[in-house]
C-alpha positions, 0 to 999 in steps of 0.5 A, spaced: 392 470 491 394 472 498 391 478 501 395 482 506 393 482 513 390 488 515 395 493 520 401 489 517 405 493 511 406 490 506 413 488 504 417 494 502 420 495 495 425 499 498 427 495 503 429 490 498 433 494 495 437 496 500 439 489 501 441 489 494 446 495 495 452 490 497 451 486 491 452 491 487 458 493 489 462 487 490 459 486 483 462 492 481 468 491 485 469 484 481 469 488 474 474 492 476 478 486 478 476 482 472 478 488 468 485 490 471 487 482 471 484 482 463 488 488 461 495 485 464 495 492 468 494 490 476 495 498 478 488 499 474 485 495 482 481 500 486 484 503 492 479 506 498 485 508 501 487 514 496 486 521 501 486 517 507 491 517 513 495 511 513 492 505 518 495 507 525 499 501 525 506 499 528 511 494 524 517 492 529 524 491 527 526 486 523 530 481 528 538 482 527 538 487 520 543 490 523 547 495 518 554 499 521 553 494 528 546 498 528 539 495 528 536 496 523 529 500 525 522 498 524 518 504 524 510 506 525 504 510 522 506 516 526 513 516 523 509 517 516 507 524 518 513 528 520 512 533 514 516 530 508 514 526 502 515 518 503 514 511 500 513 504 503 514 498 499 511 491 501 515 486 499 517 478 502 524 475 499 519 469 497 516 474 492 519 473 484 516 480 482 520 484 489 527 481 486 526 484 479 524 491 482 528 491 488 533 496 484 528 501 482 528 502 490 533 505 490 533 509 483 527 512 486 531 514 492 537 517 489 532 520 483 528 523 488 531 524 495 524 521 497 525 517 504 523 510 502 521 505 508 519 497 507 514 493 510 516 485 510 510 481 509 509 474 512 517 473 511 523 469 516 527 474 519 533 470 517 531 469 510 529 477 509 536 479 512 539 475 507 534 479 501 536 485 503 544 482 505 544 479 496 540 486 493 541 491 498 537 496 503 534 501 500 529 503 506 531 508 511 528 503 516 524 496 515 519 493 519 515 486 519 508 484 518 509 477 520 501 475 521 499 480 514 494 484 518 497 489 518 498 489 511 489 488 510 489 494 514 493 498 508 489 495 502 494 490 500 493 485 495 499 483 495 506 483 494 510 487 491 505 494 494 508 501 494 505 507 496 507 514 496 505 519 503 504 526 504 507 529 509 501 529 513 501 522 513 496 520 508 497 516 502 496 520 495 498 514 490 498 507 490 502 502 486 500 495 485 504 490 482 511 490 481 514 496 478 517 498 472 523 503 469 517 505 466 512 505 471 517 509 476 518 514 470 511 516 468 507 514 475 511 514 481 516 519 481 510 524 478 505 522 484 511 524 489 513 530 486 505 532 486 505 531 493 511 535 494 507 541 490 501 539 494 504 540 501 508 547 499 501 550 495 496 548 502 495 554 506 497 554 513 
């Protein structure tokens, strides 16, 4: 049995410790994952993001989406906070699950009058305008993320991804996954009318 030298301390339990804190949370994160995927339920994923101001990020117009021979614009994290409530959807024309819940867009536009905003994630311009040109263009403006870094900054696992921001600019909800008529009906639109009472209720 070794003896510890004299004047050097021995190895600190605690230290240890600590090295095992980043195990620990990636091994609780993977439960969550585990069980979110288990469950069928993607919107069940942890998010850091809740009660955060949206990442300072910038995502530049899509090239040549033009809607009454005008372009389309893209938009930045600044335009997130200008008092109203909003949403941003990620999405890519390549994205099955974006098609099938395309429509519920603008039914949360129409129901809501809430601003909604898109972001295409790693997508051809060319093949983004014909998405939009096919099932339409609910997004009051519509930038591109072509490289995805951006999208890292948001949290994004993947696509579709959509999130509700106050009007002071932070995110008050994320939706993960594809949308539902049910989804719609029973979260978003509840998590956009929160916000909404949320920002009337705040002292000034």
């Amino acid at each position: 049995m070794q003896k510890p030298v004299p004047g050097e301390p021995a190895a600190a339990p605690r230290g240890r410790l600590r090295a095992l804190v980043p195990l620990l949370v990636f091994g609780a994160m993977a439960a969550l994952f585990a069980l979110a995927l288990k469950s069928g339920d993607p919107s069940k994923l942890p998010s850091t993001m809740i009660g955060r101001p949206v990442p300072a990020t910038s995502f530049p117009p899509i090239d040549g989406l033009v809607e009454s021979g005008r372009q389309v614009p893209g938009f930045t994290s600044g335009d997130l906070a200008t008092g109203t409530v909003k949403v941003v959807n990620f999405w890519a024309s390549w994205c099955i699950p974006c098609v099938q819940e395309h429509p519920l867009l603008g039914e949360i536009r129409s129901r809501t009058g809430a601003e909604i905003l898109g972001v295409n994630y790693k997508d051809e311009a060319s093949n983004a305008r014909r998405f939009l040109g096919r099932y339409g263009n609910p997004f009051s403006a519509v930038g591109a993320d072509q490289s995805g870094r951006q999208a890292i900054e948001w949290g994004v696992y993947g696509m579709p991804e959509t999130f509700v921001v106050s009007g002071r600019g932070e995110i008050t909800y994320k939706h993960v996954g594809p949308m539902t008529s049910e989804s719609v009906e029973t979260k978003v639109i509840p998590a956009i009318e929160a916000a909404r009472r949320a920002a009337t209720s705040a002292p000034r």
